[in-house]
VEXDREN-2710 file (C-alpha; in Angstrom, 1 decimal):
% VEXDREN-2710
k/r/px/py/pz
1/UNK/-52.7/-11.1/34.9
2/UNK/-50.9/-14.1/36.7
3/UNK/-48.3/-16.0/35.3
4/UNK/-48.4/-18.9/32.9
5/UNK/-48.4/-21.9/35.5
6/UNK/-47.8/-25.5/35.4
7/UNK/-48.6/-28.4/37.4
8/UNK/-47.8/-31.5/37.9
9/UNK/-50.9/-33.9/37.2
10/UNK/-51.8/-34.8/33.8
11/UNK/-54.0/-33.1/31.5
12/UNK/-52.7/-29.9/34.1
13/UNK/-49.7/-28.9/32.4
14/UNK/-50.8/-25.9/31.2
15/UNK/-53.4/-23.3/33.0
16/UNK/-52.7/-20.2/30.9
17/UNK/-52.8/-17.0/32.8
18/UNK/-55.0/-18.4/35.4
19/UNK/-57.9/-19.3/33.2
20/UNK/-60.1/-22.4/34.4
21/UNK/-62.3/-22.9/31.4
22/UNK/-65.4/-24.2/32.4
23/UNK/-67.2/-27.0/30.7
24/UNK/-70.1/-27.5/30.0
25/UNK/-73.1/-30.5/29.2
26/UNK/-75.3/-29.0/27.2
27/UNK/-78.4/-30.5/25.9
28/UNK/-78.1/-28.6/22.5
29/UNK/-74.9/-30.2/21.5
30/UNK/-76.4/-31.4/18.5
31/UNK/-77.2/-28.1/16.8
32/UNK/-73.3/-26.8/17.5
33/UNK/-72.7/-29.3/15.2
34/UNK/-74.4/-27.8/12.2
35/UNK/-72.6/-26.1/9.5
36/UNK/-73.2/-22.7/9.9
37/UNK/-73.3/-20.1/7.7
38/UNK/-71.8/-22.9/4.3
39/UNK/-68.9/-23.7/6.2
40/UNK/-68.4/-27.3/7.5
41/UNK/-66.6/-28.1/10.9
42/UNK/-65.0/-31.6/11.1
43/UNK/-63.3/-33.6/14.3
44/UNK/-61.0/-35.2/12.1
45/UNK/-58.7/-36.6/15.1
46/UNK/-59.5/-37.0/18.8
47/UNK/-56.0/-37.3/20.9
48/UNK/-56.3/-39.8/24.0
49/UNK/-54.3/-39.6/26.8
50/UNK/-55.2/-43.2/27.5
51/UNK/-54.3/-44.4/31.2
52/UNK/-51.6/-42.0/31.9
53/UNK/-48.5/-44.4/31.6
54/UNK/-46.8/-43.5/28.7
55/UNK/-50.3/-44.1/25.8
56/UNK/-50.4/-41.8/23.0
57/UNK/-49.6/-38.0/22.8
58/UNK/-52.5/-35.8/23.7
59/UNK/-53.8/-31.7/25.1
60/UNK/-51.8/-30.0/22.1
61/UNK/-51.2/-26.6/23.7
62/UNK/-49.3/-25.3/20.7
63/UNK/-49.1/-21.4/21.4
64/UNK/-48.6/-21.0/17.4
65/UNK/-50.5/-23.0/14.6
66/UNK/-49.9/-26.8/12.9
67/UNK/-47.1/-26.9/10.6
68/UNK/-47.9/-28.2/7.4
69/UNK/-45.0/-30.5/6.0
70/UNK/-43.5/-30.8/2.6
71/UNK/-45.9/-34.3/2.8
72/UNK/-48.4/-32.2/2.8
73/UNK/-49.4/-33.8/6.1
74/UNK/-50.1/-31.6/9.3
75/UNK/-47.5/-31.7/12.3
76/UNK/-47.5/-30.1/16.3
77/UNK/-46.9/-31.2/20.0
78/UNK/-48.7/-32.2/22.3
79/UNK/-48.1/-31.6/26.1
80/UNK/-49.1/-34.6/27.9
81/UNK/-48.5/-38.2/27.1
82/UNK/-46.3/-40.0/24.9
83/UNK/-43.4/-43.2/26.1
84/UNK/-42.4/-41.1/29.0
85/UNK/-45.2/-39.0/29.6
86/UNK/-43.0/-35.6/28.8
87/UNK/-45.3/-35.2/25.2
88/UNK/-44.6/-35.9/22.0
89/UNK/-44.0/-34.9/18.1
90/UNK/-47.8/-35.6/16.0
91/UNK/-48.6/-36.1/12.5
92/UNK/-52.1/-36.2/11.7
93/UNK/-52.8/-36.2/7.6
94/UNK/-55.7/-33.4/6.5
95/UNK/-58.5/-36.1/6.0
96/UNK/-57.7/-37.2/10.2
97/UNK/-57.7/-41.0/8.7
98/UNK/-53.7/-41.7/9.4
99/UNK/-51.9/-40.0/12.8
100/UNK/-49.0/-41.2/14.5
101/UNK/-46.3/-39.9/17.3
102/UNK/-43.1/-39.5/15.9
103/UNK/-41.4/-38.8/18.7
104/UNK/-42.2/-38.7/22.5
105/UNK/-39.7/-36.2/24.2
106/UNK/-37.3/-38.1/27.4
107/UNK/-35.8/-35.5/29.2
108/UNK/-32.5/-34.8/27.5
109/UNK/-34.2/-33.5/24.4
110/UNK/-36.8/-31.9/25.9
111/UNK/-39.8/-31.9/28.3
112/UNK/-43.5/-30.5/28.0
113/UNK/-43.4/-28.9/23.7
114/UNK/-46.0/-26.2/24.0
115/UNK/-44.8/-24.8/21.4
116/UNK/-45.6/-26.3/18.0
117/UNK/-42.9/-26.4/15.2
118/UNK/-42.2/-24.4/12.4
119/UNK/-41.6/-25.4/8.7
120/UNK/-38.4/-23.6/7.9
121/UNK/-36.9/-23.1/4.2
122/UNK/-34.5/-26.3/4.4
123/UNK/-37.6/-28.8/5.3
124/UNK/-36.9/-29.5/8.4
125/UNK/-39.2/-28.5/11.5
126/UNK/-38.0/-26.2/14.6
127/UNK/-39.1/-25.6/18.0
128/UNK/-38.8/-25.6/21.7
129/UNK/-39.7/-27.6/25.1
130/UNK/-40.6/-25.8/27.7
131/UNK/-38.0/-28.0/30.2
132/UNK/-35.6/-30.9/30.2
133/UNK/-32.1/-30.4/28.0
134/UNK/-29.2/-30.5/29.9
135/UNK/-29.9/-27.8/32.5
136/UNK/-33.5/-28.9/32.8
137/UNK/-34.8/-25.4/31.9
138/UNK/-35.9/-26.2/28.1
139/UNK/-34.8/-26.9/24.5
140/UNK/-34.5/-25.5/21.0
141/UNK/-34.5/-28.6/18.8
142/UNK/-34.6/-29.5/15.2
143/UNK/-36.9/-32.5/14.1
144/UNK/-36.4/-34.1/10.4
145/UNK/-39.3/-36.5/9.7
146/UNK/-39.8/-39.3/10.2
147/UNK/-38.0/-39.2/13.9
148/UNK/-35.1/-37.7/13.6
149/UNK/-34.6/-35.0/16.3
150/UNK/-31.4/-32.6/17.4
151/UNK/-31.1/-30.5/20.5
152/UNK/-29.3/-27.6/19.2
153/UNK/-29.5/-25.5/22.3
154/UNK/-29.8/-26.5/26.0
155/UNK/-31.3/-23.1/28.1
156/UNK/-29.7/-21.7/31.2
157/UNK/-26.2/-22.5/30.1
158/UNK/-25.6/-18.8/30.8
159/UNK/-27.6/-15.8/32.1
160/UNK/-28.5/-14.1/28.5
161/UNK/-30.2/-17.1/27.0
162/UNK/-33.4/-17.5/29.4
163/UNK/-35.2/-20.2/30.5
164/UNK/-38.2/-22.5/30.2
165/UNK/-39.3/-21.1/26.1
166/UNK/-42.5/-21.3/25.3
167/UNK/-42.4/-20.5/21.4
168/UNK/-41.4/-21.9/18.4
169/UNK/-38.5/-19.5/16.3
170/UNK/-39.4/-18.2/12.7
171/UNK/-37.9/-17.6/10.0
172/UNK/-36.3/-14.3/8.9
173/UNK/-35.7/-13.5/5.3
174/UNK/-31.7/-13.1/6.4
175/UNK/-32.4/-16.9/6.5
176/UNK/-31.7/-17.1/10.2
177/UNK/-34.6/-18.3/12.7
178/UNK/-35.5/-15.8/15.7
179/UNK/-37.2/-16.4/19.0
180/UNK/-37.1/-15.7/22.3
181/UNK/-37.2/-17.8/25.8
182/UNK/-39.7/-17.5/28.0
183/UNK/-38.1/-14.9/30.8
184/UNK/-37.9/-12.6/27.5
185/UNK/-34.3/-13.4/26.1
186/UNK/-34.3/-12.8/22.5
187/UNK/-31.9/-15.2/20.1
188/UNK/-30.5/-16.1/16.7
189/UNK/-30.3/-19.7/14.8
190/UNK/-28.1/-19.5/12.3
191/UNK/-28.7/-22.1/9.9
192/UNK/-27.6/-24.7/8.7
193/UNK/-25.2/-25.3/11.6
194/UNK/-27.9/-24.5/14.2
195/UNK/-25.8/-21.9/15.8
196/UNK/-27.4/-19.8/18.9
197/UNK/-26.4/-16.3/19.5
198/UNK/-28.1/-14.5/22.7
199/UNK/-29.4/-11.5/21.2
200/UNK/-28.9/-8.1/23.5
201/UNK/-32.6/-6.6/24.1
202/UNK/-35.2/-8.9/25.9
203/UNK/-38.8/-8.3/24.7
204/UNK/-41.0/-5.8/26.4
205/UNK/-43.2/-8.4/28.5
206/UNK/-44.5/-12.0/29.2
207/UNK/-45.8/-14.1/26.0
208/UNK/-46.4/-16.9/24.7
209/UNK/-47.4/-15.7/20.9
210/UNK/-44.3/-16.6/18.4
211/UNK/-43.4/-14.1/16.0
212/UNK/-44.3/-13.3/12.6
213/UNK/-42.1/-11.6/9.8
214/UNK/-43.5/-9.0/8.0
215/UNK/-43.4/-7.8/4.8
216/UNK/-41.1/-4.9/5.9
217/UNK/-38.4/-7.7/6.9
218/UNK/-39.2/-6.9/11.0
219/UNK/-40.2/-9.7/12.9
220/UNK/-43.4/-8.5/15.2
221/UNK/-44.9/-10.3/18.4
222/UNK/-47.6/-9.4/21.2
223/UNK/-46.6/-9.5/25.4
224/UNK/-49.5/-9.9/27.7
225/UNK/-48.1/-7.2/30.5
226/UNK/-45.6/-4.6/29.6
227/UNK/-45.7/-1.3/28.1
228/UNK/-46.7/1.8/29.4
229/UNK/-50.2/0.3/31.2
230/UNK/-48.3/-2.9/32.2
231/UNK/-51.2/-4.3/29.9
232/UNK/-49.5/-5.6/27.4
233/UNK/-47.9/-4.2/23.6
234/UNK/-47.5/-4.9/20.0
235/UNK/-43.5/-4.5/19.8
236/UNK/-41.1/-5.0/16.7
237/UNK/-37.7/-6.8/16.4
238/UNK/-35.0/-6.6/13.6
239/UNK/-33.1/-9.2/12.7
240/UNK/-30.0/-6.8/14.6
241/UNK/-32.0/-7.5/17.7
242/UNK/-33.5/-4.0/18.7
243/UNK/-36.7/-3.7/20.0
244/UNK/-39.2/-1.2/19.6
245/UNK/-42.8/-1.1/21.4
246/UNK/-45.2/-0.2/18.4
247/UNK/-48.5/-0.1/20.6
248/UNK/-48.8/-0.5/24.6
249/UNK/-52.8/-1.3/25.5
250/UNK/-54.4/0.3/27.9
251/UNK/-57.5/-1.6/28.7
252/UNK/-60.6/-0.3/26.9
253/UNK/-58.8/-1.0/23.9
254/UNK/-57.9/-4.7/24.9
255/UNK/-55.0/-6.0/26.9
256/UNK/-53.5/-8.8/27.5
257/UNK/-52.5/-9.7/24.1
258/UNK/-51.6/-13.7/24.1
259/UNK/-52.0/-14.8/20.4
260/UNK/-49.7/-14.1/17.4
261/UNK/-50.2/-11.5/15.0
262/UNK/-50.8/-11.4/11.1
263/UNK/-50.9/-9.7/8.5
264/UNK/-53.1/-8.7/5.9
265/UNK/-52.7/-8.1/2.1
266/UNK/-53.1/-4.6/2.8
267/UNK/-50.0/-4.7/5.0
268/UNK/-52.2/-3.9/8.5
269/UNK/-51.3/-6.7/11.8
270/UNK/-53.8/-8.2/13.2
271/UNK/-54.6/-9.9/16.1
272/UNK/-56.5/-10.3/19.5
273/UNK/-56.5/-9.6/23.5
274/UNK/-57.7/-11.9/25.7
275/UNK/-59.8/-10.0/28.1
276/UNK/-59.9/-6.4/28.5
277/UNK/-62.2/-3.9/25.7
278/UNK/-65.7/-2.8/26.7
279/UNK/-66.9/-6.0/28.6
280/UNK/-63.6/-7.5/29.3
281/UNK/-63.8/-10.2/27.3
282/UNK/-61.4/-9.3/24.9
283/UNK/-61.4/-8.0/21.5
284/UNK/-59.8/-8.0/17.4
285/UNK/-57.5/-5.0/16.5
286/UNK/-55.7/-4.2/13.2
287/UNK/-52.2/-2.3/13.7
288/UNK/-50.4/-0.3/11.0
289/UNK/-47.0/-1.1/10.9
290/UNK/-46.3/2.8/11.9
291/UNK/-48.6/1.8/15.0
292/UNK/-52.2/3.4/13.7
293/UNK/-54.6/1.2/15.8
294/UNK/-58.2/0.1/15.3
295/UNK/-60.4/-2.0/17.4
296/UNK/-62.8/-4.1/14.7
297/UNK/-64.7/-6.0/16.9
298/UNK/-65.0/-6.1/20.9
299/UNK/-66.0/-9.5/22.2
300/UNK/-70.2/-9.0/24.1
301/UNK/-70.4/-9.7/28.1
302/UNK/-70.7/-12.9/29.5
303/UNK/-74.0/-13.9/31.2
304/UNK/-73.9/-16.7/32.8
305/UNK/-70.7/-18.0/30.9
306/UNK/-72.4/-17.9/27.8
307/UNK/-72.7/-14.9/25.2
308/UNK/-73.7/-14.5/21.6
309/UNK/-69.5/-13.9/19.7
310/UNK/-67.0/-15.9/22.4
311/UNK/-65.2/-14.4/24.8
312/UNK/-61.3/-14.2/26.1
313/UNK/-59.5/-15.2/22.9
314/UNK/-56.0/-16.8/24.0
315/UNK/-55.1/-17.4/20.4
316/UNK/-54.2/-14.9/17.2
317/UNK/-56.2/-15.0/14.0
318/UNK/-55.2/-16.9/10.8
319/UNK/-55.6/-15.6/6.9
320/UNK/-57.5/-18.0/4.3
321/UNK/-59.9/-16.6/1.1
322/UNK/-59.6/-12.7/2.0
323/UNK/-60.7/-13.8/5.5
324/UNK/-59.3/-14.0/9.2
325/UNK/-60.2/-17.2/11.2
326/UNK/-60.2/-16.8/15.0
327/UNK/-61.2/-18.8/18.1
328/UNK/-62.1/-18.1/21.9
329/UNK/-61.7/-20.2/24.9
330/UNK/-65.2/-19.0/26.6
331/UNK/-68.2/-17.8/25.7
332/UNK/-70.6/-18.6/22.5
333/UNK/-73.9/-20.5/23.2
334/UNK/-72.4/-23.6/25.1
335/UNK/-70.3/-21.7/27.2
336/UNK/-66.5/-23.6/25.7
337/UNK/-65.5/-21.0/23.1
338/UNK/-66.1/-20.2/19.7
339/UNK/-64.4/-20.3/16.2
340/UNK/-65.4/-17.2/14.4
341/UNK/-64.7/-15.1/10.8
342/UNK/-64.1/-11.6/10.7
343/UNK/-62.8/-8.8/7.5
344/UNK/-60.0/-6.5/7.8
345/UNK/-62.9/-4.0/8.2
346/UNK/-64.5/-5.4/11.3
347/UNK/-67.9/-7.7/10.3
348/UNK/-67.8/-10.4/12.1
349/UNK/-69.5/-14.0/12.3
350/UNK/-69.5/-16.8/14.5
351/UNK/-69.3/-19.9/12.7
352/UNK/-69.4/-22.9/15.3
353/UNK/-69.5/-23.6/19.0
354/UNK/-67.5/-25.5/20.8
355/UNK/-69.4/-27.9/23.3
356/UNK/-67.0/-29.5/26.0
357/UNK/-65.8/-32.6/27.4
358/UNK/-67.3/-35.8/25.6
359/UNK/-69.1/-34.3/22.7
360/UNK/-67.2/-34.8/20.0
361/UNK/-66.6/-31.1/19.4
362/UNK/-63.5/-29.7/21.6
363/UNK/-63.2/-27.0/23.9
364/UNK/-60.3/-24.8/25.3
365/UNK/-58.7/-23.6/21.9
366/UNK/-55.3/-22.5/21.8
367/UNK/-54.0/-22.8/18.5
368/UNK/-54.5/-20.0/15.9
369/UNK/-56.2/-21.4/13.0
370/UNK/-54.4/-21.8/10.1
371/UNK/-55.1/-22.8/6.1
372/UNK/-53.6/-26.1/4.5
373/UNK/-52.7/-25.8/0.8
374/UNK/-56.1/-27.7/0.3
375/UNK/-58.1/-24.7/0.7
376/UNK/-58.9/-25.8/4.5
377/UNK/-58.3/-24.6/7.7
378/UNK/-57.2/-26.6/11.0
379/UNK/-56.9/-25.6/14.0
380/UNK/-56.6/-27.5/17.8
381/UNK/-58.2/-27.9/20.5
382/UNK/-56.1/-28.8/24.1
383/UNK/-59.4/-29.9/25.7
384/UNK/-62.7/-31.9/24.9
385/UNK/-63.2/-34.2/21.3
386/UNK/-64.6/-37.5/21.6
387/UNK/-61.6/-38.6/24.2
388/UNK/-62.0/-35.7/26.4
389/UNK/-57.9/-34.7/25.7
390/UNK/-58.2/-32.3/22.9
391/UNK/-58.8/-32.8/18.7
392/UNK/-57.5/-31.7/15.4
393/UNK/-60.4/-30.0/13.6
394/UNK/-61.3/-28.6/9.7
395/UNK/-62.9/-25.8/8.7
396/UNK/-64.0/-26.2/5.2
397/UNK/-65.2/-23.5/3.3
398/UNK/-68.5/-23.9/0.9
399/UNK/-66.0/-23.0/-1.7
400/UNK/-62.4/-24.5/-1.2
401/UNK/-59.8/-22.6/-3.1
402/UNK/-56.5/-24.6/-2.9
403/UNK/-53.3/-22.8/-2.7
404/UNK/-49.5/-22.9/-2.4
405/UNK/-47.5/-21.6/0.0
406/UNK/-43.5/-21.1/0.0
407/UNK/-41.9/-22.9/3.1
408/UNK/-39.8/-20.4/5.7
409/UNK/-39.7/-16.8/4.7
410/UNK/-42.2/-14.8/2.5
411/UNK/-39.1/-12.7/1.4
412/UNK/-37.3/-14.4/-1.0
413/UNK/-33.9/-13.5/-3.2
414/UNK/-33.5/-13.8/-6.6
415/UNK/-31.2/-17.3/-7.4
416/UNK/-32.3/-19.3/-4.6
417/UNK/-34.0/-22.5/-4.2
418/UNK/-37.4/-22.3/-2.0
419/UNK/-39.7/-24.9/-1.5
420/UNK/-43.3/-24.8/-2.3
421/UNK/-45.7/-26.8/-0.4
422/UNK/-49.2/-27.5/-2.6
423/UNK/-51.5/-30.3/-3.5
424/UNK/-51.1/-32.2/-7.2
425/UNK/-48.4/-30.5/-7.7
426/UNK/-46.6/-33.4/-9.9
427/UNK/-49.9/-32.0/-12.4
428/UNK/-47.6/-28.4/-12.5
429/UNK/-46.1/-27.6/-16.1
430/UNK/-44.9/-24.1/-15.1
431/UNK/-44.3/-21.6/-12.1
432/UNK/-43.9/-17.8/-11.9
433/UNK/-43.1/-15.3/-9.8
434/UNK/-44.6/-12.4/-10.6
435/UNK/-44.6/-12.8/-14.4
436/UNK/-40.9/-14.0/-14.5
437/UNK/-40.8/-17.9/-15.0
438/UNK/-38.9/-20.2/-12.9
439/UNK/-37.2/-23.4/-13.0
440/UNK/-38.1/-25.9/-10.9
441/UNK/-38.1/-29.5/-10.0
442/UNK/-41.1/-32.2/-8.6
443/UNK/-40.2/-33.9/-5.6
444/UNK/-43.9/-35.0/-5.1
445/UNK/-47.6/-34.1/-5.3
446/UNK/-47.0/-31.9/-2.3
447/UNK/-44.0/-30.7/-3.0
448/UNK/-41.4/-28.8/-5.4
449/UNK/-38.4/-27.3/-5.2
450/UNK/-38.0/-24.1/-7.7
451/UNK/-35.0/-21.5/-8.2
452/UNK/-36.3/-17.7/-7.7
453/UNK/-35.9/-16.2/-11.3
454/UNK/-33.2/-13.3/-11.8
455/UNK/-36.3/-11.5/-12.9
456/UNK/-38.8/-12.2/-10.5
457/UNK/-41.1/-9.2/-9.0
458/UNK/-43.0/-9.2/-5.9
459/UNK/-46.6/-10.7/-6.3
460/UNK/-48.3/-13.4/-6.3
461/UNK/-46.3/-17.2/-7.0
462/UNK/-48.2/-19.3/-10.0
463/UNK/-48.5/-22.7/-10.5
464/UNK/-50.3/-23.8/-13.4
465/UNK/-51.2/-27.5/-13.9
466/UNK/-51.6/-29.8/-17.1
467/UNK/-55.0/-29.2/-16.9
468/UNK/-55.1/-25.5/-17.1
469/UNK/-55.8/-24.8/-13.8
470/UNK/-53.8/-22.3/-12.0
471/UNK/-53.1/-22.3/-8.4
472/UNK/-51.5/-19.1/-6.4
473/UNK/-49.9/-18.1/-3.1
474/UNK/-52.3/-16.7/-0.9
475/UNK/-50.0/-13.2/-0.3
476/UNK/-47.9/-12.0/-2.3
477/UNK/-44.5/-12.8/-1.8
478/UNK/-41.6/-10.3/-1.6
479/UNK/-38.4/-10.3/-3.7
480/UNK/-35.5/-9.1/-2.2
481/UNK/-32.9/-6.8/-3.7
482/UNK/-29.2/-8.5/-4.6
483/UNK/-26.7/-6.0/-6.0
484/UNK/-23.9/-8.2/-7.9
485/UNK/-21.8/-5.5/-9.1
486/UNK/-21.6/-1.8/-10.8
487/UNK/-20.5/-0.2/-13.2
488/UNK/-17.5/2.0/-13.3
489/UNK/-16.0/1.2/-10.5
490/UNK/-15.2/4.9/-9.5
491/UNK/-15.8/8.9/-10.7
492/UNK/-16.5/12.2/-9.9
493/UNK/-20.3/13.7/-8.6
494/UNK/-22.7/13.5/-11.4
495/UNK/-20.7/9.9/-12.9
496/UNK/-23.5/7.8/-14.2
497/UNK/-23.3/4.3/-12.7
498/UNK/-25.2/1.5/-13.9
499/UNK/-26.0/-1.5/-11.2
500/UNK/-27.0/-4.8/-12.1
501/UNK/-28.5/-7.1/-10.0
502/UNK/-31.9/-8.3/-9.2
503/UNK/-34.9/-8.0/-7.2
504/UNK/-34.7/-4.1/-8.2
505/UNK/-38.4/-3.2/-8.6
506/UNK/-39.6/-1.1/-6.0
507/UNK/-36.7/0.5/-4.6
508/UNK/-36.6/4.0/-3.1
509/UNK/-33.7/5.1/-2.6
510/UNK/-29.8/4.2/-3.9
511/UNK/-27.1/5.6/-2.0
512/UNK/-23.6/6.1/-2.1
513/UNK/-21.4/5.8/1.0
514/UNK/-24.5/7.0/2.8
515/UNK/-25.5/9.6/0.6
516/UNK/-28.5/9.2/-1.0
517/UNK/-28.4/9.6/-5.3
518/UNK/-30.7/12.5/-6.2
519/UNK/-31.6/10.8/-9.3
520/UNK/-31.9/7.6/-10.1
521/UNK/-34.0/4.9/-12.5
522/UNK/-34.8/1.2/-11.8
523/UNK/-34.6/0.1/-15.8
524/UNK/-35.5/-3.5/-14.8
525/UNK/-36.1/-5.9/-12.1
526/UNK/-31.8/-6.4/-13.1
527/UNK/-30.9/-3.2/-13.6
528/UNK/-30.9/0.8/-12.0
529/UNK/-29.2/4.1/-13.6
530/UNK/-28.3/5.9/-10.6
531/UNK/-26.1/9.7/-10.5
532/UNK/-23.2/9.6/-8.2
533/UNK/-24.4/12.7/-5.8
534/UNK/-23.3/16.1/-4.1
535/UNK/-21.5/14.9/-0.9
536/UNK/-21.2/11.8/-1.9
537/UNK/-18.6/9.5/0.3
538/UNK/-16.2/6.7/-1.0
539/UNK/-18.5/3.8/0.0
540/UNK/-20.6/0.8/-1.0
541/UNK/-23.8/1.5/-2.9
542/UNK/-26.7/0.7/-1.3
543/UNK/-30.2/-0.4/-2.7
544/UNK/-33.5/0.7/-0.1
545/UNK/-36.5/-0.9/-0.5
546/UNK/-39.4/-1.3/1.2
547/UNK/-39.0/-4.9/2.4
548/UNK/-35.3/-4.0/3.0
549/UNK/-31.9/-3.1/1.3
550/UNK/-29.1/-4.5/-0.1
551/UNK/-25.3/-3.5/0.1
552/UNK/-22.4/-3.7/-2.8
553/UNK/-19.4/-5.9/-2.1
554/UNK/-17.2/-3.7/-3.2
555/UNK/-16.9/0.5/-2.5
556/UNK/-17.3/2.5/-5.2
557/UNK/-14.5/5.1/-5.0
558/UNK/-15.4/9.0/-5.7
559/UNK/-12.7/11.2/-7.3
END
């Protein structure tokens, strides 16, 4: 697999891994336009590079997906384009009827965004150029609509913080922002002072698939070479910075893994390779988190470009309705990639060609679908539309269910403010987590900022509107434990000791100065009974769960 190249002349930035996508004038166009299967494809924006000499941003590459914004309005980056031809900053609205450039990157903050952005928990949007900053080899930025945009670090300042990134950071639930550059450095943002820390451990390969945090608290990402085939692995990170290679491909499973994970309400990843499997063209896998593989679906052999599913997906898969969306680059009927469904169990349907240059339709997908909180899903294309430079499309399903969705991490701690993103939100009387109420305040339809109730469980978030309607986060989201303090404060083995807190439902284990309590009860979601053990060390009492643990401020001294 070669290198991810660049070139000089517009609408070349980008040739990822080699691949020349071919395109293709089809006499059939008309029928890839049909909604297949009661869901509705829409070119809702077609980007336009113009005449080259500094028009409007266009060829989104964005290696992640669009970032909704607490407007409820879609945002990316585009590679090409923009006042000094180095790309730009795009907001398109979900209807496609209002777009704009709100910023076109000029060397010192940045050259060529690949990356997209991400939404994190304080509003504003992060992400990366591939070059310019002040030692030309890329930026890690902050952008604050409407145009408001600060280079927090400069790369190859030293020789642990990389070069030339390709990714976008994400969000942690420790509140700090995690990424990595694009010769493999791993790093730290520490917000809100947009501090970078070089992390120790590089990641195990090439890639240009941001990472995702799971609902165990790791962060987990995809290389396209590495492991022990050189084909490519599925690796974990925690928020220390280790690194451990989960899955390494081996070629009739897949390799060459390019796109970003996801995962599932079952807990599984997900997520694709863009060539290797039966007919080298690729396939879907679901990964436990303890690394138990399956392939669902292997993409069919090409024949003459052209094939029945797709072929070579570059991008991951995104979650909407109990569903994961997915596109290819090659392949389907027309011979310019697909956009496809397929279950957590395998079944799989096609649900639209793409058609080329000219058509109206896009080609050369990069960016992993993803679901707005209006019950649609948008993805982009780098090449084809109406323009020839790429489009913003919609995916609307015959029966739109909208949602909400909490902005940064999906593991949250009781007595913090998160923002939730949504649609007629100013309509919402009350919000839960779980079934614990929370207080909260409307900023706008799109937007409101609520306080994590002391009593919250994990589970679904709940907004329900004047009207009686209720609207919920697609996932669950995960509370996370805070101990505030115990009770006594010291005592032999076998001393009862009562901890309050919150966020206490689901623990597994309570231990004291490492030792783990032999018995213990979680009374409430505020409170556990736990036995000081045999063994037991003068230490802080710690509180395990699933999704993470949390420590005592003070020791709790054994007699």
């Amino acid at each position: 697999m070669s290198s991810v190249i660049r070139g000089n002349a517009r609408g070349n930035h980008h040739q990822a891994f080699g691949k020349i996508l071919p395109f293709v004038c089809a006499l059939v166009i008309a029928l890839s336009a049909s909604a297949l299967h009661a869901q509705t494809y829409t070119d809702i924006y077609d980007f336009d590079c113009g005449s080259g000499n500094g028009g409007p941003g266009c060829q989104p590459v964005n290696y992640g997906q669009l970032a909704q914004g607490l407007d409820g309005n879609l945002y990316g980056t585009t590679d090409d384009e923009g006042d000094y031809i180095l790309g730009t900053i795009f907001v398109v609205s979900p209807d496609g009827t209002s777009q704009s450039d709100l910023w076109s990157f000029d060397g010192p903050t940045g050259e060529y965004p690949n990356a997209g952005l991400t939404l994190a928990s304080d509003g504003n949007f992060y992400g990366t150029a591939f070059n310019g900053g002040v030692f030309t080899n890329g930026t890690l930025y902050r952008f604050t609509p409407p145009s408001t945009i600060t280079v927090l670090h400069s790369f190859g300042s030293s020789s642990t913080d990389g070069l030339a990134p390709y990714v976008p950071p994400v969000q942690a639930a420790d509140g700090k922002l995690y990424g990595f550059s694009g010769t493999g450095t791993t790093y730290r943002l520490t917000l809100p002072t947009g501090t970078f820390q070089a992390l120790p451990h590089n990641i195990p390969g090439g890639s240009v698939a941001p990472l995702i945090l799971a609902t165990d608290g790791n962060l987990y990402g995809t290389t396209y070479n590495g492991g022990a085939q050189n084909l490519g692995t599925v690796f974990r990170m925690t928020t220390a910075g280790a690194i451990t290679i989960l899955y390494s491909f081996s070629g009739s499973d897949g390799s060459a893994p390019s796109g970003p994970l996801v995962q599932g309400p079952a807990g599984n990843l997900l997520g694709t390779t863009s060539s290797g499997g039966a007919n080298n063209t690729g396939t879907v896998f679901k990964l436990s988190l303890v690394g138990q593989f399956t392939t669902l679906h292997t993409f069919p052999a090409l024949s003459g470009g052209t094939n029945s599913d797709g072929a070579n997906p570059s991008a991951g898969l995104g979650y909407a309705n109990n569903l994961f969306y997915g596109v290819t680059g090659q392949g389907g009927s027309l011979g310019n990639g697909t956009l496809f469904q397929i279950t957590s169990m395998g079944a799989f349907t096609k649900l639209h060609d793409f058609d080329g240059i000219g058509f109206g339709i896009g080609a050369e997908p990069e960016t992993t679908p993803v679901e707005h909180t209006n019950g649609s899903i948008y993805g982009l294309t780098q090449r084809g539309g109406v323009n020839t430079w790429g489009n913003v499309y919609r995916l609307s399903p015959a029966t739109v269910i909208p949602i909400i969705r909490i902005a940064g991490p999906i593991l949250v701690k009781p007595g913090v403010p998160v923002q939730i993103l949504g649609n007629s939100l100013s309509h919402v009387v009350s919000l839960t987590f779980g079934a614990a109420a929370a207080s909260f305040r409307i900023a706008s339809d799109t937007h409101i900022v609520a306080t994590v109730p002391q009593a919250a469980t994990s589970g679904l978030v709940t907004a329900t509107l004047d009207t009686g309607a209720q609207i919920q986060t697609a996932l669950p989201v995960k509370i996370l434990a805070v101990i505030k303090n115990f009770s006594p404060l010291s005592g032999p083995v076998g001393t009862q000791v009562t901890i309050n807190g919150s966020g206490f439902v689901g623990t597994s284990q309570v231990t004291f100065g490492g030792v783990p309590a032999t018995s213990f009860t979680v009374v409430s979601p505020n409170q556990i009974s736990a036995t000081v053990p045999a063994g037991a060390q003068t230490g802080k009492i710690v509180v395990v769960k699933p999704d993470g643990s949390a420590s005592s401020g003070k020791k709790f001294t054994v007699t």
